[in-house]
VOZAZA-429700 format. One line per 5 residues: number of its first residue (from 0); their letters; for each residue x, y, z of C-alpha. Coordinates in steps of 0.2 Angstrom, whole numbers, plus 5000, padded with zeros to 4 digits. Layout:
residues N
NUM) a) X/Y/Z  ...
This chain:
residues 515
0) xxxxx) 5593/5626/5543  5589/5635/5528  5593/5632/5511  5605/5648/5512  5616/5640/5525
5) xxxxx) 5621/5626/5512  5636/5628/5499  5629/5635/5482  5637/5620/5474  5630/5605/5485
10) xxxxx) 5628/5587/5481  5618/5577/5492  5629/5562/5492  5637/5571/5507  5622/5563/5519
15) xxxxx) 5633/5549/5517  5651/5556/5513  5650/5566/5531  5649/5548/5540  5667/5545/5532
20) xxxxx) 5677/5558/5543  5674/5549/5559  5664/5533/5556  5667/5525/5542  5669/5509/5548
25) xxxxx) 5652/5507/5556  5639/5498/5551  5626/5507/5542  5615/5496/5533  5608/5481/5539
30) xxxxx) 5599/5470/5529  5596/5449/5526  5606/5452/5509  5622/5461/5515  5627/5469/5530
35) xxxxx) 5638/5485/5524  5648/5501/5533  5647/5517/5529  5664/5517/5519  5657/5500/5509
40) xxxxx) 5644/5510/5503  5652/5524/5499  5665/5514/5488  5652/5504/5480  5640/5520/5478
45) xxxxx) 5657/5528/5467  5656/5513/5458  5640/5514/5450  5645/5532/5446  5660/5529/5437
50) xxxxx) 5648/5515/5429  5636/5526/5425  5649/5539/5420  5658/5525/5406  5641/5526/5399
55) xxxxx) 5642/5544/5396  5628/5547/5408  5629/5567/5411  5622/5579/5424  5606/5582/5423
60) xxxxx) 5600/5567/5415  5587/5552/5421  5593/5536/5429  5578/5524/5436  5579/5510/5447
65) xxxxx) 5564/5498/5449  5571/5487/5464  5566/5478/5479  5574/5487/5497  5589/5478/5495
70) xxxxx) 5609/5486/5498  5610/5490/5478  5596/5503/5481  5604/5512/5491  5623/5512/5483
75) xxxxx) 5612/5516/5465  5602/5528/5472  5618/5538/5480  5629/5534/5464  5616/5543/5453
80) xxxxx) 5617/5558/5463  5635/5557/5463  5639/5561/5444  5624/5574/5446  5610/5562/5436
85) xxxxx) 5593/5564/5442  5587/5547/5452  5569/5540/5448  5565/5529/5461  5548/5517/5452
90) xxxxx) 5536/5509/5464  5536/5492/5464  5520/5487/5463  5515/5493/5446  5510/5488/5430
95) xxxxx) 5518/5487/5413  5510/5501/5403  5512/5512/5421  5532/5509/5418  5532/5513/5401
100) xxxxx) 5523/5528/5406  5537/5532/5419  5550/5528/5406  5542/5540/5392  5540/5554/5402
105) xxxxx) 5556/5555/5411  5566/5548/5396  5577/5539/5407  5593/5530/5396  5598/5517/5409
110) xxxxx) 5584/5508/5420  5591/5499/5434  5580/5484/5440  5581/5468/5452  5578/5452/5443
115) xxxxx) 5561/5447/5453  5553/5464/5444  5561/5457/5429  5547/5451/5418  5537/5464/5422
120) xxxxx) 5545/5477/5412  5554/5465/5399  5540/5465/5387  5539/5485/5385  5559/5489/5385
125) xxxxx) 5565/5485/5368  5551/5500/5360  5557/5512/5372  5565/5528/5361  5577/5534/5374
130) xxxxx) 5580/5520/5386  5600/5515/5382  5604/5504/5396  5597/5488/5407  5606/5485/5421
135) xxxxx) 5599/5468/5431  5602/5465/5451  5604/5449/5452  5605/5435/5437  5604/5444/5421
140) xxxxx) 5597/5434/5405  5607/5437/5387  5612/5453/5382  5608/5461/5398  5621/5465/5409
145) xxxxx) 5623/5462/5427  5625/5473/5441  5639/5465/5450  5649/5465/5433  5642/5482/5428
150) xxxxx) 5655/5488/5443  5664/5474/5445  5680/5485/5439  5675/5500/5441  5685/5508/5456
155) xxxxx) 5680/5515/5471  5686/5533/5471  5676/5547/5462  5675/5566/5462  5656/5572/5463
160) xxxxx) 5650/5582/5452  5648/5601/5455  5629/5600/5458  5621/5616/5461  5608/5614/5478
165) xxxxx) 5596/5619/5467  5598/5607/5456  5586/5594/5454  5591/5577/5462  5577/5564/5462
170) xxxxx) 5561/5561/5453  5547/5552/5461  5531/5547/5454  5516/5549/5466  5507/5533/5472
175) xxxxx) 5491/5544/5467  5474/5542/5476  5467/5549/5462  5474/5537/5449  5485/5548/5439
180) xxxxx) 5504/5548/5443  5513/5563/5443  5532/5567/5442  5537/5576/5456  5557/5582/5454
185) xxxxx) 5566/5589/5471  5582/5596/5472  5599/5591/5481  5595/5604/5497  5578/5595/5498
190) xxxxx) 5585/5580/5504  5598/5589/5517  5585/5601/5524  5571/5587/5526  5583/5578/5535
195) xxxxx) 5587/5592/5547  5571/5601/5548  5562/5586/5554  5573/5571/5553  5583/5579/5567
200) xxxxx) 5573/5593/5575  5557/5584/5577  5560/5565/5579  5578/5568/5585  5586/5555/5577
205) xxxxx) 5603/5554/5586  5618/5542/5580  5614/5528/5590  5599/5525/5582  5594/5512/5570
210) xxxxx) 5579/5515/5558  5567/5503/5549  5552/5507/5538  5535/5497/5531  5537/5510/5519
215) xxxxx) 5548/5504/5503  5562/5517/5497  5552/5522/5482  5542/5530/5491  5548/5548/5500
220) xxxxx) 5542/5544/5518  5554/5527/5517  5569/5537/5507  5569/5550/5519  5561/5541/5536
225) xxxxx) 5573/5524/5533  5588/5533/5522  5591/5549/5521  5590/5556/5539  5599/5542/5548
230) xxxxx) 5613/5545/5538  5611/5563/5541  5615/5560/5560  5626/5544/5557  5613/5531/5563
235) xxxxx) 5609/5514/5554  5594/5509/5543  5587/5489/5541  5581/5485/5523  5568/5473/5521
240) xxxxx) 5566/5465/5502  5549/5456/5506  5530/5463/5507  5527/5474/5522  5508/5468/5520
245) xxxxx) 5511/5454/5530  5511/5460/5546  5522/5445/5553  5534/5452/5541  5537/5467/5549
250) xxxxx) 5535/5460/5566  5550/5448/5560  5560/5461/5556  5560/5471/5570  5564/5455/5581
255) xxxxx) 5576/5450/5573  5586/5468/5567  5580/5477/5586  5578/5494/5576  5576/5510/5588
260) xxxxx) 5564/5518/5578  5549/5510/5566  5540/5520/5551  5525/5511/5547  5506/5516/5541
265) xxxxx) 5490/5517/5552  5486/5500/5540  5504/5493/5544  5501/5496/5567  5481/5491/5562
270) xxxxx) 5488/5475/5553  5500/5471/5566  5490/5473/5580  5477/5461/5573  5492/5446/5576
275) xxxxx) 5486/5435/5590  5498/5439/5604  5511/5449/5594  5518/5457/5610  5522/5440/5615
280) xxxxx) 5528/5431/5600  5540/5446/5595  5553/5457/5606  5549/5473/5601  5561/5479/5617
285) xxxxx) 5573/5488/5605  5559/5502/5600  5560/5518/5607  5547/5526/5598  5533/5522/5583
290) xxxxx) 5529/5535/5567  5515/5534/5558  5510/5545/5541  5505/5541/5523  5486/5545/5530
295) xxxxx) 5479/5551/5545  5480/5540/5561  5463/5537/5567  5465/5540/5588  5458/5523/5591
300) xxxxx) 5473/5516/5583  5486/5526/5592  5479/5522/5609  5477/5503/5605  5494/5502/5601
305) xxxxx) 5502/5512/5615  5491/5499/5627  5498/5485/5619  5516/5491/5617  5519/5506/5629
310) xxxxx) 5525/5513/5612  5520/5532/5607  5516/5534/5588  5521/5549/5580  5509/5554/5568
315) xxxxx) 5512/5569/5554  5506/5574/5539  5517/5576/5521  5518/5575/5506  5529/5569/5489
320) xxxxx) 5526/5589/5483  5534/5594/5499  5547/5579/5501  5541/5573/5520  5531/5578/5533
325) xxxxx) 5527/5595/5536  5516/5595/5552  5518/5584/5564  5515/5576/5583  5533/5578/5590
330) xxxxx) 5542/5568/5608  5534/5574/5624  5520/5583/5614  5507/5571/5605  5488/5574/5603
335) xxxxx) 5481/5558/5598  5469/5559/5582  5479/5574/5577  5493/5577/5565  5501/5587/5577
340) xxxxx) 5508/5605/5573  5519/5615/5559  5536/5610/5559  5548/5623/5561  5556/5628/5544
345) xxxxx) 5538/5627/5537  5522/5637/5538  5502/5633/5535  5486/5642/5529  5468/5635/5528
350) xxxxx) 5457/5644/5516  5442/5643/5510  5436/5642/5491  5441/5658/5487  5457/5656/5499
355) xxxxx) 5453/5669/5513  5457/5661/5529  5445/5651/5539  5442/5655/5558  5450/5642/5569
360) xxxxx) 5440/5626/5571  5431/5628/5554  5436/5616/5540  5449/5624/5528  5461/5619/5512
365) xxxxx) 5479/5615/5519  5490/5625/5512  5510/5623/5515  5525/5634/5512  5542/5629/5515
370) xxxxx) 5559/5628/5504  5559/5609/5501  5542/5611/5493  5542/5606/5473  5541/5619/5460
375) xxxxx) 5530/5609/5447  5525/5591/5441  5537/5587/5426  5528/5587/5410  5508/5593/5420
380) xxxxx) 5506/5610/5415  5489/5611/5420  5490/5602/5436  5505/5612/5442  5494/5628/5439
385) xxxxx) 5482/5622/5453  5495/5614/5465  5511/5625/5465  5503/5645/5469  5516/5655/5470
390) xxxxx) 5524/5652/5488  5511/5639/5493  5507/5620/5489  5488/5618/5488  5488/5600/5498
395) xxxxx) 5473/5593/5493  5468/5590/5512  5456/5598/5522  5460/5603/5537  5455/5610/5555
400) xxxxx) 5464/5617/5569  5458/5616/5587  5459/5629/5601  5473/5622/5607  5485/5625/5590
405) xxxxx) 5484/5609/5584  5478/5604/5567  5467/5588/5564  5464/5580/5544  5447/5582/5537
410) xxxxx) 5450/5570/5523  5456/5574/5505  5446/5588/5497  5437/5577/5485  5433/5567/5496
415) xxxxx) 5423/5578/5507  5403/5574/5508  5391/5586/5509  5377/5582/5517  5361/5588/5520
420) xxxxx) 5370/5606/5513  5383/5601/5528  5400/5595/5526  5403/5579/5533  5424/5574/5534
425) xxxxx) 5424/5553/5531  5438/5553/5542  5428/5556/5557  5414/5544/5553  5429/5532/5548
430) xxxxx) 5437/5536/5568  5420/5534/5576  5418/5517/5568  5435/5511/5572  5430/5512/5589
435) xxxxx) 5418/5498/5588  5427/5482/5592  5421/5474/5579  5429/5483/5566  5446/5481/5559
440) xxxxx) 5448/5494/5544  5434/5504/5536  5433/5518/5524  5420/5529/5522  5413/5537/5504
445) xxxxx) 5398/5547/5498  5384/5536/5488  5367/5543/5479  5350/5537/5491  5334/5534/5482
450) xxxxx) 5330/5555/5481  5347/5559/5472  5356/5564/5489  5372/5560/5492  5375/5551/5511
455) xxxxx) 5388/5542/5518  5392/5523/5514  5406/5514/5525  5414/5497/5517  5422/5488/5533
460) xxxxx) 5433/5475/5539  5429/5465/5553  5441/5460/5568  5442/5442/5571  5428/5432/5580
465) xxxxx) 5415/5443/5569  5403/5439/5556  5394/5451/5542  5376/5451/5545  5362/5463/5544
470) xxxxx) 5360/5464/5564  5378/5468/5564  5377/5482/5552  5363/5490/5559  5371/5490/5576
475) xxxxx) 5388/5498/5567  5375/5513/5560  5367/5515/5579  5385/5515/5587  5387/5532/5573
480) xxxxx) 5372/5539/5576  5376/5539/5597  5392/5543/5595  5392/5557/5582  5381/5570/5576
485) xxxxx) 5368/5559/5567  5368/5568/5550  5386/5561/5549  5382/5543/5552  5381/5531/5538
490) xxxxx) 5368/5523/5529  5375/5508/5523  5387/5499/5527  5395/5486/5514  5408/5470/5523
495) xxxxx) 5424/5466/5513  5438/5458/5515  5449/5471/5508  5452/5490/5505  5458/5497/5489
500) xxxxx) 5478/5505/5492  5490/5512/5486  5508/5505/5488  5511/5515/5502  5494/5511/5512
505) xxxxx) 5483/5526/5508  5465/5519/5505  5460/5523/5488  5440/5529/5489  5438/5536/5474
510) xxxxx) 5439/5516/5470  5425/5514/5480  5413/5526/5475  5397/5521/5467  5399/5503/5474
């Protein structure tokens, strides 16, 4: 599918419309809030429209929503693109001067919220200069209004606007490893041809499925992985409102709900995996297969689980600029430790500083070109200058292919360590220690020795029935040093309880450095 084979004047509420020729009455949404068909969320989704549309909400302009995975997300979030307003899905785990960032910059006039993020965001929203509306899911205090009375009589038919497909659709705000968020807008044929292009092609989602995601909704790997492309192909999604950092959660869930297919984070299947006898306290019978992405899947991982489970992990890599994944392991053809290979529909580069391509097996920026890439960070002049070149989306990854055609991340380009005048990629030392039993999670990062040189520092968590000590750490250092090129190995190792992450489960080194 290209971009070319959808009408001029597309609206992407038709991922769900489509459903409503042939099976509206099924259930699409399953959740411990409400259990709804496709038809009830179509009627309630042209509800909010025509809410948002007595409001005098017009095309083009910002709607957020600052909610917990519950049903309203998703009839907000396909309202909004209904009337052809641009839906900014916020991440739920921020903090008040972020939001008032978020609201600033995208000048939103109706915020959308769920009571339990509430008190957050009330202290900043009676100075916001553009913000109109406050809509609350769930019990709304004095001169709010509540969403169930916001549609209460608002009915359930409604025209879509005459979107073009290049108009823009959805705003998401990255999770940022670097700190600094960034406004990243995608258009109404994004969302259709991400769907296809890997949704379907790739994974082969069929109808019969049923989806469920660690990742939340905000974030593009959930909107897509657990919304957008089973709808696409008529299949179900399972919403969870709670904190996908507690592993039993997830494990819960997928007992209870028996999804087909589960989106998770190398952290989420490392998390889960360190439940005692999780095979056996939860039927996880109804999987069929595992995905994996927000950061690489060290191999250790992926062959841990599959022993455990007999489940294959899909790992992939992609990216907010680009809307999902972009390169990917695929059914019948997975090379643990590896992203995988290009998607169809997309193409890759690895260049070097002065962006002449690399020879195959030699470090390289990633590079991607493909029609659902962004065009620019809203409002970030100067960083769109140095992401979006032309017909390519500098990535921020480094990269390598192998001889076999398969392409292996490096880590994030200012993450890279050079040592020794050699580059050394933390991702491998990070694999190599995962293979230790003794350790859980690590993450590697560069630090200063007594002569000024930078060398690699890995900050770890132990597994169970281990304990921090000097004897301990030296042995992790002597397992590098016999197991890798010892330039790579690491010179300190630092025990913590816990690694610095974004929302969606990328470690945040840059947190780390100079610890």
């Amino acid at each position: 599918m290209k971009a070319s084979d959808l009408p001029l004047y597309y609206n992407a509420v038709n991922i769900l419309e489509h459903n409503l020729d042939e099976r509206a009455g099924k259930t699409a949404l399953f959740s411990r809030e409400r259990t709804l068909t496709f038809q009830q969320i179509a009627s309630e989704a042209n509800q909010v429209g025509n809410a948002l549309r007595a409001m005098d909400v017009r095309m083009g302009e910002y709607v957020g929503l600052l909610s917990l995975d519950v049903p309203e997300w998703v009839t907000v979030f396909f309202g909004t693109l209904k009337v052809g307003a641009i839906h900014v899905g916020m991440n739920t785990l921020l903090t008040a001067p972020e939001y008032e960032f978020m609201l600033r910059d995208s000048r939103m006039r109706v915020l959308v919220v769920h009571q339990a993020l509430l008190p957050v965001v009330q202290p900043i929203l009676a100075d916001q200069p553009f913000l109109e509306h406050v809509i609350v899911i769930g019990e709304a205090p004095e001169g709010m209004t509540a969403y169930t009375d916001w549609i209460a009589d608002q009915p359930t038919t409604l025209e879509a606007a005459p979107t073009h497909r290049e108009d823009i659709a959805t705003l998401n705000y990255s999770s940022g490893t670097t700190g600094e968020p960034k406004g990243i807008p995608h258009a109404h044929k994004d969302l259709v041809l991400t769907a296809q292009l890997w949704g379907k092609n790739v994974l082969g989602l069929t109808e019969n499925d049923r989806t469920f995601a660690g990742a939340k909704l905000f974030f593009t790997f959930g909107t897509g992985g657990n919304l957008l492309f089973p709808y696409h192909v008529g299949a179900s999604n399972v919403l969870f409102s709670g904190s996908p950092r507690v592993a039993t959660n997830i494990l819960e869930m997928v007992d209870e709900f028996k999804p087909t297919i589960l989106y998770n984070s190398p952290t989420g299947y490392a998390m889960a995996m360190a439940v005692e006898n999780f095979t056996q306290k939860y039927d996880l019978s109804s999987l069929r297969l595992c995905v994996s992405a927000g950061e690489a899947l060290p191999e250790p991982i992926w062959h841990e689980w599959k022993q455990k489970t007999g489940l294959d992990i899909i790992d992939g890599i992609g990216s907010t600029e680009a809307y999902h994944i972009f390169i990917s392991n695929r059914p019948g053809d997975i090379r643990p430790g590896a992203s995988g290979k290009p998607v169809p529909g997309y193409k890759v580069r690895l260049v070097d500083e002065d962006f002449n391509d690399v020879p195959q097996g030699e470090i390289g920026n990633l590079l991607v070109n493909g029609e659902t890439v962004a065009l620019s960070y809203l409002h970030q002049y100067e960083k769109s200058r140095k992401t979006f070149l032309g017909e390519w989306l500098f990535t921020g990854d480094k990269y390598y292919q192998d001889e076999d055609g398969y392409y292996h991340h490096a880590g994030r380009s200012d993450d890279m360590l050079k040592v020794g005048g050699i580059w050394v990629s933390p991702m491998e030392v990070e694999a190599t220690l995962m293979r230790h039993p003794a350790v859980l999670q690590c993450a590697v990062v560069g630090k200063t020795d007594a002569s000024n040189l930078v060398k690699p520092k890995a900050f770890v968590i132990l597994n169970e029935g281990y304990t921090a000590s000097d004897e301990l750490a030296s042995e992790l250092i002597e397992f590098c040093r016999e197991n890798m090129a010892g330039y790579k190995r690491p010179r300190w190792v630092e025990f913590v309880d816990s690694l610095p992450q974004t929302a969606t489960g990328k470690i945040q080194r840059y947190k780390l450095r100079g610890r």
